[in-house]
C-alpha positions in Angstrom: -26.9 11.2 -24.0 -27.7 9.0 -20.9 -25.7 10.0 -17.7 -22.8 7.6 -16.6 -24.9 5.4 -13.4 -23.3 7.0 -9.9 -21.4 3.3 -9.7 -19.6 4.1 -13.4 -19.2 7.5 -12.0 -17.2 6.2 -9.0 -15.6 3.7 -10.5 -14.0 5.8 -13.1 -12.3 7.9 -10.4 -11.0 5.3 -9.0 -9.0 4.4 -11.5 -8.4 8.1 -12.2 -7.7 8.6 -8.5 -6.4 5.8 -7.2 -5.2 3.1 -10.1 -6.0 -0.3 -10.8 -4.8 -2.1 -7.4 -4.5 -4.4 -6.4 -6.4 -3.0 -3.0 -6.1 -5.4 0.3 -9.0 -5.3 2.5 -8.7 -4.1 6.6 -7.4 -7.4 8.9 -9.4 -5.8 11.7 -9.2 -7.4 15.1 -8.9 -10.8 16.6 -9.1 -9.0 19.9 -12.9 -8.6 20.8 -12.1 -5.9 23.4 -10.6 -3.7 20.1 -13.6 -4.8 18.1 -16.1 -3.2 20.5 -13.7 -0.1 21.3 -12.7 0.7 17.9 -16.1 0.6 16.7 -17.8 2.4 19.4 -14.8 5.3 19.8 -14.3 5.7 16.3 -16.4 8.0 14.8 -15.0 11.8 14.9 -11.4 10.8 16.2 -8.2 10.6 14.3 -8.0 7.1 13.7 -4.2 6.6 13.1 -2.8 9.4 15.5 -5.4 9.1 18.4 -7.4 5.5 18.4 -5.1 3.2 17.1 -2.5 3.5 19.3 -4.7 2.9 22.3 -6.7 0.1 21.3 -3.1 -1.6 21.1 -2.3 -0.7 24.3 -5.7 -2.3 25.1 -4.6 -5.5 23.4 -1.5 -5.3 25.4 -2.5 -4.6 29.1 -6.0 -6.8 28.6 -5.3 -10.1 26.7 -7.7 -11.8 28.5 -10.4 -9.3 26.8 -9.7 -11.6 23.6 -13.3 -12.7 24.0 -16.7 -10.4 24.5 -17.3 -12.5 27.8 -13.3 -11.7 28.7 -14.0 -8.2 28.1 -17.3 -7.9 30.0 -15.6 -9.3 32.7 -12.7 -6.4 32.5 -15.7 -3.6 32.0 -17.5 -4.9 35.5 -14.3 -4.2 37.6 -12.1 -1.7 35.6 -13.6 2.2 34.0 -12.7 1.8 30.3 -12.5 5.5 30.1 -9.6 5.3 32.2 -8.0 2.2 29.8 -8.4 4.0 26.6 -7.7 7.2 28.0 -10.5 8.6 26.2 -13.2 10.9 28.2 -16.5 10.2 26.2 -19.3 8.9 28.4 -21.1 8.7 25.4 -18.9 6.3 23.6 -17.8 4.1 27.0 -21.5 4.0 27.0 -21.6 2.3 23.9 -19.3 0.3 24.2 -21.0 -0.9 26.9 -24.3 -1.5 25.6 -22.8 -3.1 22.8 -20.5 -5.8 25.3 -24.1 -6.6 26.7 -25.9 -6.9 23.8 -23.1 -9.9 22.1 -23.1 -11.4 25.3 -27.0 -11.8 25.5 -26.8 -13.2 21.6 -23.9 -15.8 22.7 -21.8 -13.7 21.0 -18.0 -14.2 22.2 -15.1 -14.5 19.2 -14.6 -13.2 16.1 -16.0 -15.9 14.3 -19.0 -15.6 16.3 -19.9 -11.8 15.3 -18.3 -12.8 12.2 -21.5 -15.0 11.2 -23.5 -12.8 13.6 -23.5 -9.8 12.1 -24.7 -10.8 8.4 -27.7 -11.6 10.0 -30.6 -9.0 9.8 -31.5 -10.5 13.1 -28.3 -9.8 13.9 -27.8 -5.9 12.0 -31.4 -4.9 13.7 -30.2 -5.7 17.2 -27.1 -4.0 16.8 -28.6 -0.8 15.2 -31.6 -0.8 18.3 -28.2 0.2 20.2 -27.8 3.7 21.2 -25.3 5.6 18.9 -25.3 2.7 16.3 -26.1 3.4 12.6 -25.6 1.6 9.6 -22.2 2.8 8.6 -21.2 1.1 12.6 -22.8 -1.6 11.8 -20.9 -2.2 8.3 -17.9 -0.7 9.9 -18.1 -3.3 13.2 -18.3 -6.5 9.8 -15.0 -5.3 8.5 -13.3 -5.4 11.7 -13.8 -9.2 11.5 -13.4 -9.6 8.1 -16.4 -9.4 6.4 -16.1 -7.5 2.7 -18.5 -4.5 3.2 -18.7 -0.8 2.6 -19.4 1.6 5.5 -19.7 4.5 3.8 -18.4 7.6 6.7 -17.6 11.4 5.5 -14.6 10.2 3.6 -16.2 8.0 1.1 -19.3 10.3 0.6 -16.5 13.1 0.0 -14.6 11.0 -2.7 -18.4 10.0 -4.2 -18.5 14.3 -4.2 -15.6 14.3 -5.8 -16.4 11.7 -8.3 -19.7 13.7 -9.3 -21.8 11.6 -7.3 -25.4 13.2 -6.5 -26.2 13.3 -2.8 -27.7 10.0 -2.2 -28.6 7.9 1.0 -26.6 6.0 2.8 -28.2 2.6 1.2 -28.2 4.4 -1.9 -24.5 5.2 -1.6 -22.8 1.6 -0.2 -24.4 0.0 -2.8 -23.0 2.4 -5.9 -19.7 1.9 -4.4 -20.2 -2.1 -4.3 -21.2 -1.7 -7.8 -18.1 0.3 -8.7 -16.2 -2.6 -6.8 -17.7 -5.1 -8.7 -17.6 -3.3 -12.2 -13.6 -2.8 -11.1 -13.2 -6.3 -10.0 -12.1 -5.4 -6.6 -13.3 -6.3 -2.8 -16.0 -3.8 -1.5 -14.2 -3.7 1.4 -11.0 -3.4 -0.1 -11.8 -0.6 -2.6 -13.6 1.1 0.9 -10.1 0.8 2.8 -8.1 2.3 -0.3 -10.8 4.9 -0.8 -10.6 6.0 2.9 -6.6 5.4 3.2 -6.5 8.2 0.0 -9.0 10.5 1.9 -6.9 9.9 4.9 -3.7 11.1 3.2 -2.5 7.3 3.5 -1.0 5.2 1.1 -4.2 3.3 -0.9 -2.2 0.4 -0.8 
């Protein structure tokens, strides 16, 4: 008897897991300032309880930062570790290196890195910054409303659960977008419900 395909596999917990849906994918950020933060302070923090809350307050006290070029122009005269109360050198550094990086691609509103970031032009740059891998990459595309997977320690935990061999990270996104398809369902929705569950969150 053939073995269910890793994409059947995770699929099928879904829907044990997690019902039918309907799932809604992330709104992300219309605030390039949160864009760059969130995806450069994200990884290892409590999202909900820790980094959420501040990029608000980031949204709030820099509205001008609504743009990359708004937000470089914050970064040159204000310490962003200070702003997001958040002492990472490492990850201001990013954030950074990232701000320069879409401004040197002409890179300024959502739409922009919107369009930007499906290009593999676009991907390679991103991933030649310093702390950036592929799940950041996919990660930074939701958070302006692309549809992807960015497959982080949740979803590789749920693929566990679901039976799931170890597999790559290329390997794994593109079961789960299978299992999205097969379920008729976003890939980045059924990401957000399958992180939300992992989370403790409603799926919803």
């Amino acid at each position: 008897m053939t073995s269910p395909s890793p994409a059947r596999q995770l699929a099928d917990h879904v829907r044990r897991v997690l019902g039918d849906g309907p799932f809604r994918l992330p709104g992300g950020w219309f605030h390039m300032g949160a864009v760059i933060c969130d995806a450069s302070f994200q990884a290892r923090t409590r999202y909900v309880s820790t980094l959420r809350p501040r990029l608000l307050r980031l949204q709030e006290e820099w509205p001008d930062a609504v743009t990359v070029r708004g937000f470089r122009d914050r970064l040159a005269t204000h310490d962003l570790a200070v702003a997001m109360d958040f002492r990472s050198p490492g990850k201001v550094a990013k954030a950074h290196d990232i701000t320069d990086l879409l401004v040197a691609e002409g890179v300024d509103t959502r739409e922009d890195l919107h369009a930007w970031i499906a290009r593999p032009a676009g991907r390679a740059a991103l991933r030649a910054v310093k702390g950036v891998g592929p799940k950041s990459v996919d990660y930074m595309g939701n958070l302006v409303g692309r549809s992807q997977v960015a497959v982080d320690v949740h979803l590789r935990a749920f693929a566990t659960d679901a039976g799931v061999p170890q597999l790559g990270y290329g390997q794994l996104r593109a079961a789960y977008e299978e299992a999205a398809a097969l379920l008729g369902h976003e890939p980045g929705a059924l990401e957000h419900a399958v992180w939300r569950t992992r989370a403790g969150l409603d799926p919803a």
